[in-house]
N, C-alpha and C positions, 0 to 999 in steps of 0.2 A: 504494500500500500504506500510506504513512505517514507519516497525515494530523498533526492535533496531537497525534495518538498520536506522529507520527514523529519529531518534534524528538528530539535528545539526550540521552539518560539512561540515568542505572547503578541498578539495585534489587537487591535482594536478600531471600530469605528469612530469612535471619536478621539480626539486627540486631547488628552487632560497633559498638562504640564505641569511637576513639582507635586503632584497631586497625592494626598496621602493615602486616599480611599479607592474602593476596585471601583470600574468603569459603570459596573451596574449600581454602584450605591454601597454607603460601608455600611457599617454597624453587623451584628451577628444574624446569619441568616440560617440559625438553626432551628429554623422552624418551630419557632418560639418557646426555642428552651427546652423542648421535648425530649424524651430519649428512649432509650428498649430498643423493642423490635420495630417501634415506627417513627424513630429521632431521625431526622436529616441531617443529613453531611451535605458542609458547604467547602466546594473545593474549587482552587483559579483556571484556569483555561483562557484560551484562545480562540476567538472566534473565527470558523472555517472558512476556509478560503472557497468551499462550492459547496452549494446545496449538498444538504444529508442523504445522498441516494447514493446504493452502496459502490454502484458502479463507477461514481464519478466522486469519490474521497478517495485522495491519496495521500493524508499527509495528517500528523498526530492529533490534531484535537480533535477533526472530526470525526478521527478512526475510536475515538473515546466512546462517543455516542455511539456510534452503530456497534462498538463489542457491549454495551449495556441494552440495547435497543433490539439484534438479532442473536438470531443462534441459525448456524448451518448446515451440512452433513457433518462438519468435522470441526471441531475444538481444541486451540493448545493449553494442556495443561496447563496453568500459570506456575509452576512450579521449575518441571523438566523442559517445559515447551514439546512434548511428543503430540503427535497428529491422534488425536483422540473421536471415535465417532462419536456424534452427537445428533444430529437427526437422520444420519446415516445407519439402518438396519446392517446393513452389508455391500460392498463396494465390490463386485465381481471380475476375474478377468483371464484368460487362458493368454494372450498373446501381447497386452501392454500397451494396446492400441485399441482396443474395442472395449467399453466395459458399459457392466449393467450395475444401474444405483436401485436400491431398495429405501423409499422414505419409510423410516418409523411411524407407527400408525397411535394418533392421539392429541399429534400437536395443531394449534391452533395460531393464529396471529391474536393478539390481544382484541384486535374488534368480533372476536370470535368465527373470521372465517378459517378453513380446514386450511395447512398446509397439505398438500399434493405434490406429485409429479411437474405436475403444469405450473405449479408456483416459483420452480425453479426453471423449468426449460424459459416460460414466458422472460422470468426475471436476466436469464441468460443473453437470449436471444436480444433482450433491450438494452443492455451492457454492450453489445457490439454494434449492432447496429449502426455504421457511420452515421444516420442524419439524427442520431440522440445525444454524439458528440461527448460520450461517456470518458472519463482519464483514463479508467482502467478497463477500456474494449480490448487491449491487448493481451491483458490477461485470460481472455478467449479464443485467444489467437493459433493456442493448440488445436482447436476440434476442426476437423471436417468442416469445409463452408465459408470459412470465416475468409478469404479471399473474396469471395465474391460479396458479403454483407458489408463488407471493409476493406474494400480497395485499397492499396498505398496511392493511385491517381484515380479521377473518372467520379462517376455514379455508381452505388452499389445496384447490383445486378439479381440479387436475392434480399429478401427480410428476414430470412429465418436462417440460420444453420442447418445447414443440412446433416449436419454430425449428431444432429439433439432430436432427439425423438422422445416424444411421451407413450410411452404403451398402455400402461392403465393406472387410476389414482394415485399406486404407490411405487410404481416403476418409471422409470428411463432408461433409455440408452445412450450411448457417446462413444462418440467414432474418432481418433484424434486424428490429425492429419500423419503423426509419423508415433512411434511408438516414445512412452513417458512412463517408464516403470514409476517414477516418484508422482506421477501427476495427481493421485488419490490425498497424498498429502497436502498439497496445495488449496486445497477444499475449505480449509478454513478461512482462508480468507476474505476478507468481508465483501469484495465482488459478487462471489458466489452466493450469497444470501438469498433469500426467498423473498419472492412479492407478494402481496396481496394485491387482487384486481383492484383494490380503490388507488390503488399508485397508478394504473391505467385510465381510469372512466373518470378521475379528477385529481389530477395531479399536480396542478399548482396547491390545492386544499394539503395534499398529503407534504407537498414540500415545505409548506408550514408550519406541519403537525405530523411529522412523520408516524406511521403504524407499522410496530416489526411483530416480531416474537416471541421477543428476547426477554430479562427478566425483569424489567423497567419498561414505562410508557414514558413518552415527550406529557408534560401536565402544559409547559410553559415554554416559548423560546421568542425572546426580544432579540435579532440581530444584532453583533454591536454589542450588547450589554449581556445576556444571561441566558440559560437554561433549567428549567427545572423538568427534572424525572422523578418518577415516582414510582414505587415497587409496584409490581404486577401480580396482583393476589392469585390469579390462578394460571398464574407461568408454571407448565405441566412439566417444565426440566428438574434435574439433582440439584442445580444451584442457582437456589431463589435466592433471594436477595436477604440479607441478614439485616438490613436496618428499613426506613420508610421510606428511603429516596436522596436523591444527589442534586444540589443545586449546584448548577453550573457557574463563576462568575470569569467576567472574560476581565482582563487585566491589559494594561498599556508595558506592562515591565513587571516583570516577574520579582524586583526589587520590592515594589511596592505590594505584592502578594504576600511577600515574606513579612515584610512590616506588620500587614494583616495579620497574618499567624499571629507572631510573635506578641503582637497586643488581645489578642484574643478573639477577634474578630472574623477567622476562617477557620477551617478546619484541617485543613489537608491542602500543604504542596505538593507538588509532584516536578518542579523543577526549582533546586534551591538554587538561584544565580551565584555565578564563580565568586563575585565580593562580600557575598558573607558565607562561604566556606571556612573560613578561618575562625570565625564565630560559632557556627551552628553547632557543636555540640557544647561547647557553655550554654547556646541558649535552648537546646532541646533537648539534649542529652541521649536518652536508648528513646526516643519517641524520630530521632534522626534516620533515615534510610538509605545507605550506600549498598548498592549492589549488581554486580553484571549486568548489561543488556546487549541484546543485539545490534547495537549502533556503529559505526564507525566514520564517522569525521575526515573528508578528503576536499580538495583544493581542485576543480576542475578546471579544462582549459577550452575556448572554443575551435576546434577542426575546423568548424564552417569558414573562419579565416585562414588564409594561404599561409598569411606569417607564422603562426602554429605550427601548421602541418607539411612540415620540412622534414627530411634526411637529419638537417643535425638540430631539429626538435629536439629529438631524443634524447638527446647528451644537456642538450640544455631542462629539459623536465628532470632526469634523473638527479644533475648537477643541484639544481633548485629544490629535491628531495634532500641530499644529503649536505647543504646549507641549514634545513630545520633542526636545531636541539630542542627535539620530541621531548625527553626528559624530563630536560631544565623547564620546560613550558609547563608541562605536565604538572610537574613536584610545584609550583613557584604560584602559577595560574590556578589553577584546576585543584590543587591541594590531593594528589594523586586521586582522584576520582577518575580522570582518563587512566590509561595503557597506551602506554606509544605503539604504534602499530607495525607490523612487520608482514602483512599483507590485505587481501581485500576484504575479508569476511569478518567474525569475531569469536571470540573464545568461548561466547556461550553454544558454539554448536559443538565444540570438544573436539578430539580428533577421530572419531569415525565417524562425524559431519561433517566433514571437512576442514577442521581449523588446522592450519600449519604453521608455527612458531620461525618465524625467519625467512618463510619462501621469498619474500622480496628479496633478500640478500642484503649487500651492500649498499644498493640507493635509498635504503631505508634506515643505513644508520650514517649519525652524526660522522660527517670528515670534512672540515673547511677547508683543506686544502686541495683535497680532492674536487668537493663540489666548485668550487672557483677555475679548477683547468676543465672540468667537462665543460662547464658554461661558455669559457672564451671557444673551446674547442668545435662548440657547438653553433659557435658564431655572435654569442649573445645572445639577450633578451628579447625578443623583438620587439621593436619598438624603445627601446634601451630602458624599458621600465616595468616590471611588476606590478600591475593593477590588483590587487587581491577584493573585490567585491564582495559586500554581505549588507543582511536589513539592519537598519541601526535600532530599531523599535523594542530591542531585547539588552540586555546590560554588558551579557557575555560578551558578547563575538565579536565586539572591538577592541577590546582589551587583548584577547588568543590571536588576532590577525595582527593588533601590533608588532604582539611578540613574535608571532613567526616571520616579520617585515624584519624586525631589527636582527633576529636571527641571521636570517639572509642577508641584509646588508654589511652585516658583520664579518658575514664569513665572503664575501665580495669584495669586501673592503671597499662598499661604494654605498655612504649613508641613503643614497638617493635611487638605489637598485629597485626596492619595493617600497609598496606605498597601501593603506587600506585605502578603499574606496566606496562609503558606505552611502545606502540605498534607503529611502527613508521611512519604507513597511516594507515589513516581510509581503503583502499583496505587490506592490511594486517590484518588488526585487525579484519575484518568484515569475510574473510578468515578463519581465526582460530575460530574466535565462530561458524560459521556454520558450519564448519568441524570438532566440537567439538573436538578440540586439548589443549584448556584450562583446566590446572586443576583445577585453583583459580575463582574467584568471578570475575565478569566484569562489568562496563559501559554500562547499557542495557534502554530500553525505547520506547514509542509508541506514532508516530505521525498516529492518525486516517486517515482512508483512506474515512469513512463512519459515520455520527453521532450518532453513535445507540450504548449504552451497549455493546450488541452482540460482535460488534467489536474491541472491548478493553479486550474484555475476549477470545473468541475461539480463535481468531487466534494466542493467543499469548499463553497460558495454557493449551488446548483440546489436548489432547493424539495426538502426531504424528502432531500435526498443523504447517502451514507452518513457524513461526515465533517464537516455541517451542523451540527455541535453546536450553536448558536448559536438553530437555528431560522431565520433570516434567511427572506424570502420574496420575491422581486421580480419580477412577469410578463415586465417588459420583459427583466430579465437573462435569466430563464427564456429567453424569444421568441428571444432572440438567440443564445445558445448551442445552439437546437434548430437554427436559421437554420445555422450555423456549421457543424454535426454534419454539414447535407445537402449541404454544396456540395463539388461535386467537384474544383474546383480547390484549393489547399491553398493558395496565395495568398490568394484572396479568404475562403479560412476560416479564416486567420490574423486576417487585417482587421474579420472579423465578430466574431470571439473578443475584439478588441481595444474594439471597440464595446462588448461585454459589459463588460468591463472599466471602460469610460466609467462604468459604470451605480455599480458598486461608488467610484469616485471622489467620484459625484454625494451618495451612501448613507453611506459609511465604515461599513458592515457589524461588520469589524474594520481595526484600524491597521494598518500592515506596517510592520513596523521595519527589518530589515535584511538580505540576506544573509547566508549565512553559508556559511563558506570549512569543507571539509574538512580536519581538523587532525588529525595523525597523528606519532607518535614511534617508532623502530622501535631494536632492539639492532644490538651487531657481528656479531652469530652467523647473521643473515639477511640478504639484499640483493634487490632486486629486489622492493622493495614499492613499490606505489602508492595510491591511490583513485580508484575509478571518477567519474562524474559523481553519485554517491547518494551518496557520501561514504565508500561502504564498502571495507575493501580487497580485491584481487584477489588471495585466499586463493591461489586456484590457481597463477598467477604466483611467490608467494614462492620463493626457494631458499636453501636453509640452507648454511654453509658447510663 
């Protein structure tokens, strides 16, 4: 789901300056002080950058809503992150390219109509469909058909998939275009989610007031300012909701979230900004949450420009990798909440997910002296300067961009080599990189949507991917992650993926800077909060006291 859209960030429609309160209003929004099984949690957010339709969020706040709003065939643990069924009966398949879904029989949308079969092919088939201009169509881009529903030029020449077939209320089929032994895992993710018809027959109403399944209802959503959910008394799933509901409040800076906390006035961060890390456990102490997530933190470049995509690019990306002291940024910035990184994916998938300790090699660790002869070697800079690009609406990422400029100019020995160049909303800035309008280097990065390799690589590198902002093109990468997609053993398409990998080391595409750990501050008045492997917390878990 979310891609360098997914990295971390707070926006807001209106623009409060110096402001001590959230965007929606301060004072305590715990639901007037109530608690038990029906106290509300009030927690900061960001408000999403597109309508809450599952199809078309790619990127952390909105993916908040819809993992409290649906449920799909498949569920990650919040724990392990393993691909767990969840309205999936049985997911069948003799050859890794054909398979038959079984929906569990029981479940309902909260307005009480039946999930089916057709709830998901319909829901499918609308996620791709070019003229619904969905973010994540490409995530459909496996099955049978999806060329002709979604051309790369032209008019789509079908409506439907022809890979998706409904056989009867609680079956389908799916036909992929090439074989995906992993593709059953991929299921959880919030594309794949089920529709109700009233997202069809009136759906400016439903985009409103979205209707899932999930184990919260939308009660309340002011754009801009706020959301409120509310528990779903008779969500038919294993995990209902432990407290009464989550109010949503959207914040201009996650500075002033924490302020909230800290005076009493919210309940739960889920992003504690880099400058008071050095604080947070004076001031929260074991109610503080440092822990792994699937993110990792890289610096993209854009292809679509010539001066980029050069013979001695290469020398010059790698060179400008091994100018960063990852480390010193890391310990100094970040207060080790990152991991410097040493390749593209992250350590919560382990190593027979794919994680590998060092595949980058050497342009991935610190050597100024080194990094300053690949650069001249490579011809320069182009342009004779470093633009590094990011939203400035959040506290962090001008502070980490600094650092990695003076990094670099340090180990250049040229003060004037890099520069930040920041964007004045994350809406803006997310704007210009996907409408490739950047000339210079940007603030880029991958919050996983899915725990799999796979998905730290294709959707962000593969020729044309939806999350390619960059442009990058490479056959060989290409060859090898189709290679990967087909082998049925999940070993040797861990090791194929890893090859892919090789190719991006050889390339430097973009930099990868660091992991990045789930950071989280929560009040007295709730307990039993965590963060999943996304970073996000397990809404439904909380209980108020």
């Amino acid at each position: 789901m979310r891609g360098a859209t997914q990295a971390r960030w707070a926006a807001c429609a209106v623009v409060v300056a110096l402001a001590a309160t959230a965007c929606g209003g301060g004072g305590s929004s715990s639901g007037g002080g109530g608690g038990g099984a029906n106290g509300i949690v009030s927690s900061s957010w960001g408000d999403p950058q597109n309508p809450l339709e599952p199809a078309n969020t790619n990127e952390v706040q909105g993916g908040k809503v819809l993992d409290m709003i649906f449920r799909g065939l498949k569920r990650y643990d919040p724990k392990t992150g393993a691909a767990t069924d969840m309205l999936a009966e049985k997911i069948e398949t003799k050859d890794n390219q054909n398979f038959t879904v079984t929906v569990k029989d029981g479940w309902t949308f909260s307005n009480g109509e039946k999930v089916t079969a057709k709830s998901f092919v319909d829901a499918w088939n609308y996620g791709a469909l070019l003229k619904n201009n969905q973010k994540n169509a490409y995530f459909f881009g496996y099955i049978e058909g999806y060329d002709k529903v979604h051309p790369d030029t032209g008019s789509a020449t079908a409506d439907k998939l022809s890979g998706l077939k409904a056989v009867d209320a609680r079956t389908f089929t799916v036909k992929l275009s090439q074989k995906f032994s992993l593709w059953p895992d991929t299921l959880g993710y919030p594309a794949f989610a089920p529709l109700p018809q009233a997202f069809f027959t009136d759906h400016a109403a439903w985009v409103s007031k979205p209707i899932g399944n999930g184990p919260y209802t939308v009660d309340k959503y002011t754009k801009g300012s706020s959301m409120s959910l509310r528990k779903w008394d008779k969500y038919p799933g294993d995990d209902k909701a432990q407290n009464g509901g989550i109010d949503l409040k959207v914040y201009t800076d996650n500075n002033t979230a924490y302020t909230d906390l800290t005076a009493g006035n919210l309940d739960l961060v889920d992003d504690v900004p880099a400058s008071q890390l050095k604080n947070v456990k004076a001031d929260l102490g074991d109610r503080y949450i440092n822990t792994p997530a699937g993110i990792i933190q890289t610096i993209a470049f854009p292809f679509y420009e010539k001066k980029w995509d050069t013979p001695g690019g290469v020398k010059v990306r790698q060179g400008l990798s091994m100018a960063i002291n990852r480390q010193q940024i890391t310990d100094q910035i970040f207060q080790k909440t990152r991991t410097p990184a040493s390749d593209w994916t992250s350590p919560v998938l382990g190593e027979e997910g794919g994680f590998k300790k060092g595949l980058c090699g050497a342009p991935c660790e610190y050597n100024a002296a080194n990094a300053k002869k690949l650069v001249q070697e490579g011809g320069g800079i182009p342009g004779g300067q470093l633009k590094i690009s990011y939203n400035a609406d959040t506290g962090s990422h001008k502070e980490w961009v600094d650092a990695v400029c003076n990094s670099i100019n340090k180990a250049l020995g040229n003060n004037k080599a890099c520069v930040g160049a920041p964007v004045g909303t994350f809406a803006d800035f997310r704007s210009q990189v996907s409408q490739q309008k950047l000339t210079g280097a940007w603030r880029a990065g991958w919050q996983m949507d899915y725990p799999l390799i796979q998905n730290f690589l294709q959707p962000v590198y593969y020729t044309d991917a939806s999350s390619n902002d960059g442009k990058w093109s490479n056959k060989q990468f290409d060859g090898l992650v189709d290679k990967a997609n087909a082998e049925s053993d999940k070993a040797k398409a861990v090791t194929t993926f890893q090859d892919a990998e090789k190719v991006l080391a050889a390339q430097m595409p973009v930099i990868p800077l660091w992991y990045q750990n789930g950071s989280a501050g929560y009040s007295e008045r709730i307990t039993n909060v965590s963060l999943n492997q996304f970073s996000v917390p397990v809404y439904e878990q909380i209980k108020v006291k």
